[in-house]
N, C-alpha and C positions, 0 to 999 in steps of 0.2 A: 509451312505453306501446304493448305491441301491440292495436293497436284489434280487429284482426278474431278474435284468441283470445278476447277480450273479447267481443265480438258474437255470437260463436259458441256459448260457453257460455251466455249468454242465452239462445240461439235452440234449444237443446236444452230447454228446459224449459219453452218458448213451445208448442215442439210436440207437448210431452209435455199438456198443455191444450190444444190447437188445437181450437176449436170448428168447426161448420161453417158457413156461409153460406146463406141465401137464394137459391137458382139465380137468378138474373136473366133476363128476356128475352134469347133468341139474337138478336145481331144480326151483320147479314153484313157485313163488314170486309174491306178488301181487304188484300193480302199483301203484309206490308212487303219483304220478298225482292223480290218480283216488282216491285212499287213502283221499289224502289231502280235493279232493272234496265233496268225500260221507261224511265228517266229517267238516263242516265247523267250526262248534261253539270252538272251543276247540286250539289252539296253537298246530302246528307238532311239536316235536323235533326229530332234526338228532343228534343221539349222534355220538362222535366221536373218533376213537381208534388215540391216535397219545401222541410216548413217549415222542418227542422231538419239538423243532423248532427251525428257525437262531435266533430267537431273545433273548428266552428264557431257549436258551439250555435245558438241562434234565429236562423233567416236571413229569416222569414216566418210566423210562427206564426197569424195572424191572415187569414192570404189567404182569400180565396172562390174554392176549389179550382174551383166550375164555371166562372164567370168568366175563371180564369187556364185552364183547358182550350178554352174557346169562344175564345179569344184565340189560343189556341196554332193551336188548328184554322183560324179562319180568316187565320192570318198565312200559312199554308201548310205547316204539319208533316208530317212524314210520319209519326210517329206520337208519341204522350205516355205518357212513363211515370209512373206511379204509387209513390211509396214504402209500403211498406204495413207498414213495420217500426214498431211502438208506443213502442220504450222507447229508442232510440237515434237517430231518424230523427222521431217524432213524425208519423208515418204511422199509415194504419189499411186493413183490407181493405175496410171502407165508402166509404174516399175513393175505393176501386178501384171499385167497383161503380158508386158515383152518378157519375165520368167516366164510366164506358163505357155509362151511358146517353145522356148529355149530348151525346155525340159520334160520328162514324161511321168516325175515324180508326183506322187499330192499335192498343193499349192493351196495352203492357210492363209487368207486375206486376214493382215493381221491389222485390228483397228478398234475404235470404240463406237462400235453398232448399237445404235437404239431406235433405228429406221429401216420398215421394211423395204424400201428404197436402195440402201446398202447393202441388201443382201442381194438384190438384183442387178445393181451396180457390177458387186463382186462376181458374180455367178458369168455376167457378159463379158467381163475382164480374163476370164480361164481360172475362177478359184475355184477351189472342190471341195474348200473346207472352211469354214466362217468360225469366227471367233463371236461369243458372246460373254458379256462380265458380268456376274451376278449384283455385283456391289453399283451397277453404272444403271443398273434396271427395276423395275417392281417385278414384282412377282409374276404378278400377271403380263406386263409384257415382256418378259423374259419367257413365258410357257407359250405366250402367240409367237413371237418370233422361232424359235425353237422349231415351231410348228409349222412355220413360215419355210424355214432353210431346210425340212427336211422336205414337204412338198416339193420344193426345187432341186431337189436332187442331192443336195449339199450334206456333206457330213459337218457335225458343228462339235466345237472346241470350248463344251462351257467353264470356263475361270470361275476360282473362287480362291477367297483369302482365311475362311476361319469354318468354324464348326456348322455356325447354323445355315451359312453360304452354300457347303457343302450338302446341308439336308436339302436345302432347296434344289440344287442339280439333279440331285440321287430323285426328289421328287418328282421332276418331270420326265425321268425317266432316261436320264442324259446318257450316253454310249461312252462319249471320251469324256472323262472331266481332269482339268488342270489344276493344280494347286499350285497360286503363285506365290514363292517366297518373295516375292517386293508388295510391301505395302504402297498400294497407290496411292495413298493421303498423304505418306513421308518419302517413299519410293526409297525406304532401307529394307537391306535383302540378308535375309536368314532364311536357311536350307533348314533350321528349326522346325518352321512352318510347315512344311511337308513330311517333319518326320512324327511331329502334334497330331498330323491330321489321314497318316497313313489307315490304307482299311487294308480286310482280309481280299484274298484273291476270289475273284468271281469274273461275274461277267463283262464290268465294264474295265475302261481301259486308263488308268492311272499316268498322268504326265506330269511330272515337277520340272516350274517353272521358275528359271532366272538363280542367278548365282552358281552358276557351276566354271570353274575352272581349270579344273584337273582331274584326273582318274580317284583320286581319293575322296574327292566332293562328290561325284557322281555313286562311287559303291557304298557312300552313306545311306542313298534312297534305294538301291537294286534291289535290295528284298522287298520294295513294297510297291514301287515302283516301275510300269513297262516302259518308259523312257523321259527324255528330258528336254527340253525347249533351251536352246544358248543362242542369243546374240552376241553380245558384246564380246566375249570371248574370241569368238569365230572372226565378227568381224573386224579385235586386232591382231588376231594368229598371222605371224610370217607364211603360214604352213596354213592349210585352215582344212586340207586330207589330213597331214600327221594331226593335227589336233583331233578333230575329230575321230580318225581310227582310236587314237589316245581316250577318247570318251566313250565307245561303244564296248563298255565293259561286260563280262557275264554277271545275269543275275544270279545271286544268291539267293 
């Protein structure tokens, strides 16, 4: 099954309905770039709120989304993402909003954008950080968007799955970029992926994504890597502090 042609047509006609949101109070949020920077030695973790997914259906349908955000916060995140997608993730743009009251950390609207609509959605909901997929966009509108969520203030998270995904990120000049070890056409996950597509250290700011479940998974990517993106993990940790301090390894 291709999951993300799948998703994608769903998501054309999600936004073909897109309603708008409730602006929420401004809150001032520090900047996960800048975050990541002032802290080099140490592994970011993005924890992630999300009940569901296509592959794995219910991983947590039942959580108290503030809860597992106030937990995430003060285990020491650097910031929590949001799934905000309804019909494949069991996400909502609600669950985006009531975190980013709850909390003072960054707050990653995580979802499949390909509407400047969405970013403004997010931006009203308290997100600070937007996700964009290279594999879900053209070219070109992946460099308008881009261009889109930085005029709004938005720091953006662009994904990629493979070599030439990558060139195009690095292309428009991306700050964060993520390398997802799940392929979204199969949604099978190798930390491989990440360690294929590692670069030297510079300026931007390197996150591998999905498959991490213990401290040994994590110090595979710490030399190339400034932190790591965990859902699933997190939200079936007993513990999801001990887990996490348990992931916040030094980098090599």
């Amino acid at each position: 099954m291709d999951f993300l042609t799948t998703i994608l047509k769903e998501k054309k006609q999600e936004v073909e309905d897109l309603a708008s949101v409730k602006p929420m109070p401004v809150k001032t949020r520090p900047s996960f770039y800048q975050t990541v920077k002032d802290q080099p030695e140490t592994m970011h973790v993005i924890g992630e709120i999300k009940r569901a997914s296509p592959s794995k259906g219910d991983i947590n349908e039942e959580v108290d989304i503030l809860k597992q955000a106030k937990a995430y916060e003060a285990a020491g995140v650097s910031a929590i993402s949001v799934l905000t997608d309804p019909v494949f993730f069991k996400g909502h743009i609600e669950d985006l909003a009531a975190v980013a009251q709850a909390v003072n950390v960054p707050i990653l609207c995580k979802d499949f954008i390909i509407d400047v609509r969405q970013l403004e959605r997010a931006k009203q909901a308290g997100a600070s950080i937007v996700l964009l997929i290279v594999a879900a966009l053209s070219a070109t509108k992946l460099a308008a968007l881009y261009q889109e969520a930085t005029a709004r203030g938005l720091e953006v998270l662009v994904e990629v799955h493979d070599e030439d995904e990558l060139k195009q990120a690095q292309a428009i000049g991306a700050k964060i970029i993520g390398i997802n070890n799940r392929n979204l056409k199969t949604f099978h996950v190798s930390v491989q992926t990440s360690l294929n597509l590692a670069q030297p250290e510079g300026e931007t700011v390197y996150i591998s994504e999905s498959g991490f479940k213990d401290r040994e998974d994590v110090e595979k990517v710490s030399q190339s890597y400034h932190g790591i993106l965990v859902g699933e993990t997190l939200m079936r940790a007993s513990d999801p502090a001990e887990k996490i301090a348990e992931l916040r390894v030094k980098r090599t």
